[in-house]
C-alpha positions in Angstrom: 98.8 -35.1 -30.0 102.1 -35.5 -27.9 102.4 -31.4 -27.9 98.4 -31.1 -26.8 99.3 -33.6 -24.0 102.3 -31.5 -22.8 100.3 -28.5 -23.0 97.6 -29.4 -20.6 99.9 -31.5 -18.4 102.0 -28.4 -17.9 98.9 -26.0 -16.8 97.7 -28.8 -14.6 101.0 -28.4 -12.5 100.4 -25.0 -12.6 97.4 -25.3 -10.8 98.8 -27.7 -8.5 101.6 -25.5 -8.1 99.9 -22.3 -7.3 97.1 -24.1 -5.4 99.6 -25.1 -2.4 101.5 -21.9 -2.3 98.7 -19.6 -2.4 97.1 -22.4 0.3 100.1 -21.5 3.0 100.1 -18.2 2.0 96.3 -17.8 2.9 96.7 -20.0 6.1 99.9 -18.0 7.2 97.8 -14.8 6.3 94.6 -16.1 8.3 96.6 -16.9 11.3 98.5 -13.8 11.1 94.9 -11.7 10.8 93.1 -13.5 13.8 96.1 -12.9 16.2 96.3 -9.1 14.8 92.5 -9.2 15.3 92.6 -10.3 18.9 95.1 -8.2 19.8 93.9 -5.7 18.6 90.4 -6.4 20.5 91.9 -7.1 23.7 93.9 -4.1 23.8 91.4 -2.1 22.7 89.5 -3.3 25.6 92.0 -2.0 27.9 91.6 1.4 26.8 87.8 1.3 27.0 88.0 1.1 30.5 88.7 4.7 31.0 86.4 7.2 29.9 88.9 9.6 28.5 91.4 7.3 27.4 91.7 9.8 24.2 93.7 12.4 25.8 97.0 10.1 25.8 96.6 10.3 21.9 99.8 12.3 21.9 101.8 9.7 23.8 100.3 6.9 21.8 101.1 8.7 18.8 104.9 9.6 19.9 105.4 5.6 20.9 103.8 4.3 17.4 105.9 6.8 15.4 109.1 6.4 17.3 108.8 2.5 17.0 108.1 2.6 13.5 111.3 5.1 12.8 113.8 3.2 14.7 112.7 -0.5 14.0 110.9 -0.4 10.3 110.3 2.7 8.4 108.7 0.9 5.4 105.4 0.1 8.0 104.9 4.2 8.2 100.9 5.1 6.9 98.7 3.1 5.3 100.3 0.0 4.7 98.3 -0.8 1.6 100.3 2.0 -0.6 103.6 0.8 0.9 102.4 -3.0 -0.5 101.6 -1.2 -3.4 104.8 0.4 -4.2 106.8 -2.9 -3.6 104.9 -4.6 -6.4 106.0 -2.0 -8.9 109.2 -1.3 -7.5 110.7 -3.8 -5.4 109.2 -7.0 -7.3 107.4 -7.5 -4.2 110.1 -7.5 -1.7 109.3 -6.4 1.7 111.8 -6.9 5.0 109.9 -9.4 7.3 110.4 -6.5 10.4 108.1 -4.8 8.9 105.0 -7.6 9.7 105.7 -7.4 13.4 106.4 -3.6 13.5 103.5 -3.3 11.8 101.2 -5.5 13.8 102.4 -3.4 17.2 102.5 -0.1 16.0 98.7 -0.6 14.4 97.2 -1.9 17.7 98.4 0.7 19.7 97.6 3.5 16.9 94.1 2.3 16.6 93.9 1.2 20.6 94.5 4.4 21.8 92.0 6.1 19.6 93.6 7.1 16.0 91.4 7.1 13.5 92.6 4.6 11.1 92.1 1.3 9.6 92.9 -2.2 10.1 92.6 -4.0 6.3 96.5 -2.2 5.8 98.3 -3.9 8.4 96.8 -6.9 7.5 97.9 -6.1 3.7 101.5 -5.4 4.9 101.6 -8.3 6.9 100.1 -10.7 4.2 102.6 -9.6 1.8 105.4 -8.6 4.1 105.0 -12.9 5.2 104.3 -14.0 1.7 107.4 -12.2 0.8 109.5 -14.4 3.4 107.9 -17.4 2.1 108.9 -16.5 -1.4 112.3 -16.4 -0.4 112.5 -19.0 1.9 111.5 -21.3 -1.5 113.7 -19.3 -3.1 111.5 -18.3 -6.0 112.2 -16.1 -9.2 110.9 -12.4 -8.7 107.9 -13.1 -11.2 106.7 -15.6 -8.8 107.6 -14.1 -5.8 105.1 -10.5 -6.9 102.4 -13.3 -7.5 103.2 -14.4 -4.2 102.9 -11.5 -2.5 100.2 -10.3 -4.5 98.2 -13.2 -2.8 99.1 -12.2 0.4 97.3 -8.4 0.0 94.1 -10.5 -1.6 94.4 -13.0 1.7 95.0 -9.7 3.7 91.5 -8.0 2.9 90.2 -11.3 2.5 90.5 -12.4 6.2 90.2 -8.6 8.1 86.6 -8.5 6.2 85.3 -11.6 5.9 84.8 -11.5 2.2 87.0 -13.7 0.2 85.5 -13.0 -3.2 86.3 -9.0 -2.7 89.1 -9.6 -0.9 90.7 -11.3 -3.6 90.0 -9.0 -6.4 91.2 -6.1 -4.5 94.2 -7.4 -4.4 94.4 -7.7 -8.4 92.3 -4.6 -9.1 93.5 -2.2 -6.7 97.7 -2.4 -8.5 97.0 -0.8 -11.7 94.2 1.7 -12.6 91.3 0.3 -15.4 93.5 -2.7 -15.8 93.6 -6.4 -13.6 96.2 -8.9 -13.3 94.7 -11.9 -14.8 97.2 -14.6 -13.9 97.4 -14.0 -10.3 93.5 -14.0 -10.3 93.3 -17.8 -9.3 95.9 -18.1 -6.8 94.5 -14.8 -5.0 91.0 -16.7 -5.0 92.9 -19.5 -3.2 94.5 -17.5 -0.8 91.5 -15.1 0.2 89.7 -18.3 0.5 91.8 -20.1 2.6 93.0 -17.7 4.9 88.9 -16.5 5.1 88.5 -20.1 6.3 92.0 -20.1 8.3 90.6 -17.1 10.5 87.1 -18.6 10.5 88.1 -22.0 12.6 90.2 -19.6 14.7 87.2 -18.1 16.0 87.3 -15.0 13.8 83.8 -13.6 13.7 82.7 -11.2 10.6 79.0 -8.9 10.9 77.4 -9.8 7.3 73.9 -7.6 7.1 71.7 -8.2 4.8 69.8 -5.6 4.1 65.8 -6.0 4.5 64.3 -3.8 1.7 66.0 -2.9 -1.7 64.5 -1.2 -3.8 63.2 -2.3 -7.6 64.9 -1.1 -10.4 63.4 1.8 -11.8 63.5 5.0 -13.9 63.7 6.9 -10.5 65.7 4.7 -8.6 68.2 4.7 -11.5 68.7 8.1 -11.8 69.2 8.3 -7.6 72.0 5.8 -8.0 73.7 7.4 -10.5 73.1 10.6 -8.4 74.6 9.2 -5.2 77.7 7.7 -7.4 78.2 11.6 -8.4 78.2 12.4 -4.8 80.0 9.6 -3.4 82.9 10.1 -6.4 83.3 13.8 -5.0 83.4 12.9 -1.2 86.2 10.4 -2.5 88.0 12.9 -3.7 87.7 15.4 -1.3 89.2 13.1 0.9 91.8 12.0 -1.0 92.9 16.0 -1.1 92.7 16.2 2.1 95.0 12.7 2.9 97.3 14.7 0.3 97.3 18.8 1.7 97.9 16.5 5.1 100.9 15.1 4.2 102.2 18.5 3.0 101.2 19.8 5.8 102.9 18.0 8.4 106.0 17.7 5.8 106.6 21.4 5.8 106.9 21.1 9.8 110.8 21.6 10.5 109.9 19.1 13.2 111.2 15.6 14.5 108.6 13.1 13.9 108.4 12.2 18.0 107.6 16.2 18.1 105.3 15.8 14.7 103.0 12.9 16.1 102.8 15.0 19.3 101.0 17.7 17.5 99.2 15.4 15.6 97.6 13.5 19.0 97.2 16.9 20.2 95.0 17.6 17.7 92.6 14.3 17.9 92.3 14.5 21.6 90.6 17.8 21.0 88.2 16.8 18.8 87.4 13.7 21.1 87.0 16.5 23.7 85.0 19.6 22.1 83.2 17.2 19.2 82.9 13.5 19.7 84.7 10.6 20.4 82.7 8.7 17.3 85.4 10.1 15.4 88.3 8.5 16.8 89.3 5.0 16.3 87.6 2.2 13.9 84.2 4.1 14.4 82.7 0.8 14.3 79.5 2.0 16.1 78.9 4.8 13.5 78.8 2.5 10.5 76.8 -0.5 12.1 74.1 2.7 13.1 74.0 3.5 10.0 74.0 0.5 8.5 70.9 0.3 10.6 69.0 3.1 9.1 69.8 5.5 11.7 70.7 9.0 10.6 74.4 10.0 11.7 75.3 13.2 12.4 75.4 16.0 9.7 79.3 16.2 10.2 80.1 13.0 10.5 81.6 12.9 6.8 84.2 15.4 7.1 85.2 15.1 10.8 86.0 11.4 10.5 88.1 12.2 7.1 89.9 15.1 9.3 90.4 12.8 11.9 92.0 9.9 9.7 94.5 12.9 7.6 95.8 14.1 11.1 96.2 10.8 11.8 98.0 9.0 8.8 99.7 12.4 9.0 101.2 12.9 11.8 103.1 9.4 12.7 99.9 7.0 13.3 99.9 3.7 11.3 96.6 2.1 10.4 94.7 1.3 7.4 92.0 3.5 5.2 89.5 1.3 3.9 87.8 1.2 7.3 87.7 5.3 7.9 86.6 5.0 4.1 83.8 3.0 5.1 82.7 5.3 7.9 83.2 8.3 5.4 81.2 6.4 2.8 78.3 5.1 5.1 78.0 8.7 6.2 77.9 9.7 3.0 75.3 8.2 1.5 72.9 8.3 5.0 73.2 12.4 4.7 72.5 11.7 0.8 69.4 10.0 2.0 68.6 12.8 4.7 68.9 15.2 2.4 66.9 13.8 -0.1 64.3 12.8 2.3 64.8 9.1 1.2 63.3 6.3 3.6 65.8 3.7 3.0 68.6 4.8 5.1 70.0 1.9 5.5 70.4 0.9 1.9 71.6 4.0 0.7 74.2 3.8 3.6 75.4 0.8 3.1 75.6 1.8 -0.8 77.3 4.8 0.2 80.1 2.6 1.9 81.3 0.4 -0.9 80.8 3.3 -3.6 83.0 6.2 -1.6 85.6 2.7 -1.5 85.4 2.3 -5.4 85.9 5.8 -6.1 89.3 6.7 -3.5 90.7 3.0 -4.5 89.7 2.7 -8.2 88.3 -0.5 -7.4 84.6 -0.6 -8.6 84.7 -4.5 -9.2 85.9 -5.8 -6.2 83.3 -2.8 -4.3 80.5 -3.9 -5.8 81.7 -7.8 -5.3 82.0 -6.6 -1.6 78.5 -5.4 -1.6 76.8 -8.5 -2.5 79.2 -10.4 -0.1 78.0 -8.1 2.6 74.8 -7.0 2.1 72.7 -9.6 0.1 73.0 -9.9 -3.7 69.8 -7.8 -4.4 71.5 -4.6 -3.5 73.6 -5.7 -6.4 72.7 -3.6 -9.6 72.2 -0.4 -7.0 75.7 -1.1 -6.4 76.9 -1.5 -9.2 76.0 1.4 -10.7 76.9 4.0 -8.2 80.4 2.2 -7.7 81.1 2.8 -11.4 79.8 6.7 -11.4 82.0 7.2 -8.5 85.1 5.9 -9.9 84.4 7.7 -13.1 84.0 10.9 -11.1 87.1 10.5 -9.1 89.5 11.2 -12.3 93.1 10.0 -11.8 93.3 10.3 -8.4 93.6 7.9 -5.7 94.1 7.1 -2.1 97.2 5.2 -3.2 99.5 7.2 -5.2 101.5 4.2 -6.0 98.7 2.9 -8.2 99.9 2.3 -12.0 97.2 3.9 -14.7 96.7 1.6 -17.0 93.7 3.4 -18.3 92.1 6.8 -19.8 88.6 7.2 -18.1 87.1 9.4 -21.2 88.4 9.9 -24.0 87.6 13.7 -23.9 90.5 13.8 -20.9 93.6 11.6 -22.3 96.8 11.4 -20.0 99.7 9.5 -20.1 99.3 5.3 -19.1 101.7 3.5 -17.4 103.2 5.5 -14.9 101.8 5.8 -11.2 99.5 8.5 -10.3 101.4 10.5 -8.4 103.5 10.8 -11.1 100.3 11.6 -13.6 100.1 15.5 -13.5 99.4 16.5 -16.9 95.7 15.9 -18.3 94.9 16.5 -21.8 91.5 17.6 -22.9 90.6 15.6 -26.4 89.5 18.7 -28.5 86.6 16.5 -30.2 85.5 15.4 -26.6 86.1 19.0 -25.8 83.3 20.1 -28.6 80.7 17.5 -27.7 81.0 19.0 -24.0 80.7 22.6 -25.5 77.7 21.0 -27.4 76.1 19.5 -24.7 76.6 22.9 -22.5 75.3 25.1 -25.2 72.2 23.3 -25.8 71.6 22.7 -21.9 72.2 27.1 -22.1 69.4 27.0 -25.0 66.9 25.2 -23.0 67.1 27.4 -19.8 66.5 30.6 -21.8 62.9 29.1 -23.2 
């Protein structure tokens, strides 16, 4: 009796425990967010005042990459993969520069018209602050990776206004097929608290609910598992291209001041000769199409270029909100081509599937869904979120990513390494011979 009594005494100071530090975590993370957010918006608002406010791109993009080379070079690209790689690495730890480096350098990235995102910076800055407040308590470095695990949940928790997603992203997105169950309830706390933090700061979030969902049926079935095919392959393609960019821009014998130059070069003449819907959040794109209007037959791969040359070349910014413009593109032109009246829904589909496929995150994407869009468009999403991530192999936008998983067991390759590491896949010879099966009897039927 005694031992049973211990037992439950100790996980109810757990709780307690890991209630109040994920707590300040989230309400450190939600005021961090809502002054990154109204910066950002204020700045931004600045530039808007001049019509061709693109063509400094190369200046912008010099100043951003300088300042992130001389001050903090860990808040270079995407913040999320940086985040990433300190879990597995670093046990989480991340120099506190990096949060205000990161906060400046992302404004004036996204301010002056890059194409990127703003959920990394506030996943660097989450965790790069949850970090410091680990060691300020002076935790152990098994608490101190839960810690700053909560502060990427609290991160995409706050910038999206969906703490439910939020929070599972930030268990999901570490390991590949696999979640980290015992930072699960603290990263609910934080996402929820910081959500609410940002909330009573005046942080505003645009939930649509979608007006017409279709009923599940033998058709509609078939058209979700069809987009999830094509959203898995537009996730990949742009995660080849975030990749050949790199190299790219690597292979340049080039300082990076003369490296971002090229790079802002380069966007300012697409905001010239194609469109300036391509440059920045592209916030306008996705609510349009989110509205059931039909984008632009480009407007897929020009806002992927535009986020590679970006990332590239010395800009710093997120990629889950470029992937969301890639992904509600996606699935309106899937609509378009399929002549499908519901724009709208299988745009804002498209959005969260593209997500699950480039982030191997099909739980917290489909979580997002309902968060965002109503939870009807739930088994639609679902469904396509799962093909997508299926289709997308083991790849991801985040290299860092651990597999912890083989997605068939006709293609086996080796687990616990990151993905970037992952180059050799083997084919399962019995797999292999239920494929040949399959494609000999599909061969058979088309010669009847």
């Amino acid at each position: 009796m005694q031992r049973k009594f211990h037992e439950q005494a100790t996980l109810l100071v757990s709780v307690i425990k890991w209630t109040c530090y994920a707590s300040l975590v989230g309400a450190l993370v939600g005021c961090a967010t809502t002054l990154f957010l109204r910066t950002l918006a204020w700045t931004s608002g600045q530039f808007g005042r001049y019509p061709n406010y693109y063509l400094f791109l190369p200046i912008t993009l010099v100043v951003c990459s300088t300042l992130v080379a001389w001050l903090a070079p860990d808040a270079a690209g995407h913040g999320t993969e940086k985040v990433i790689e300190a879990v597995h690495r670093r046990m989480g730890r991340i120099p506190l520069m990096v949060v205000p480096v990161k906060l400046v350098a992302t404004v004036i990235t996204l301010a002056g018209g890059g194409s990127a995102g703003k959920e990394g910076p506030c996943a660097q800055i989450g965790a790069g602050l949850a970090s410091a407040f680990a060691g300020l308590l002076r935790l152990d470095d098994g608490d101190r990776r839960k810690l700053v695990i909560c502060g990427i949940s609290a991160g995409f928790a706050t910038v999206f206004g969906t703490p439910m997603a939020g929070a599972l992203f930030g268990v999901e997105v570490l390991v590949l097929g696999q979640m980290f169950y015992e930072v699960l309830f603290p990263s609910f706390v934080a996402g929820i608290i910081g959500f609410h933090v940002a909330t009573q700061l005046g942080v505003t979030y645009p939930h649509v609910a979608n007006k017409i969902i279709p009923q599940i049926t033998g058709w509609s079935f078939f058209e979700m598992l069809l987009l999830g095919v094509w959203c898995g392959i537009v996730a990949l393609i742009f995660i080849e291209l975030m990749q050949l960019g790199h190299r790219l821009f690597a292979r340049f014998t080039l300082p990076a001041p003369a490296k971002a130059l090229l790079g802002g070069s380069l966007l300012a003449v697409i905001g010239k000769t194609v469109s300036t819907r391509y440059l920045g959040l592209g916030l306008e794109s996705i609510t349009a199409g989110l509205d059931g209007q039909v984008l632009p037959l480009e407007a897929t791969i020009m806002k992927a270029i535009s986020t590679v040359i970006t990332l590239s070349s010395g800009g710093s910014g997120g990629v889950v909100t470029p992937i969301f413009f890639i992904g509600t593109a996606a699935g309106n032109l899937f609509a378009y081509l399929f002549n499908e009246p519901l724009v709208a829904t299988f745009s804002a589909i498209g959005m969260v599937a593209v997500l699950a496929g480039a982030a191997n995150t099909p739980i917290a994407a489909s979580i997002m869904a309902m968060e965002l869009f109503g939870a009807a468009i739930a088994p639609h999403a679902a469904v396509a979120c799962m093909v997508s991530f299926l289709i997308v192999g083991y790849r991801s936008i985040y290299p860092s990513q651990i597999l912890g998983m083989n997605k068939s067991t006709s293609l086996r390759v080796e687990t616990g390494k990151a993905l970037a590491e992952c180059c050799e896949v083997t084919i399962n010879h019995r797999g292999a011979s239920f494929l040949g099966l399959m494609a000999k009897m599909v061969s058979q039927f088309y010669r009847k």
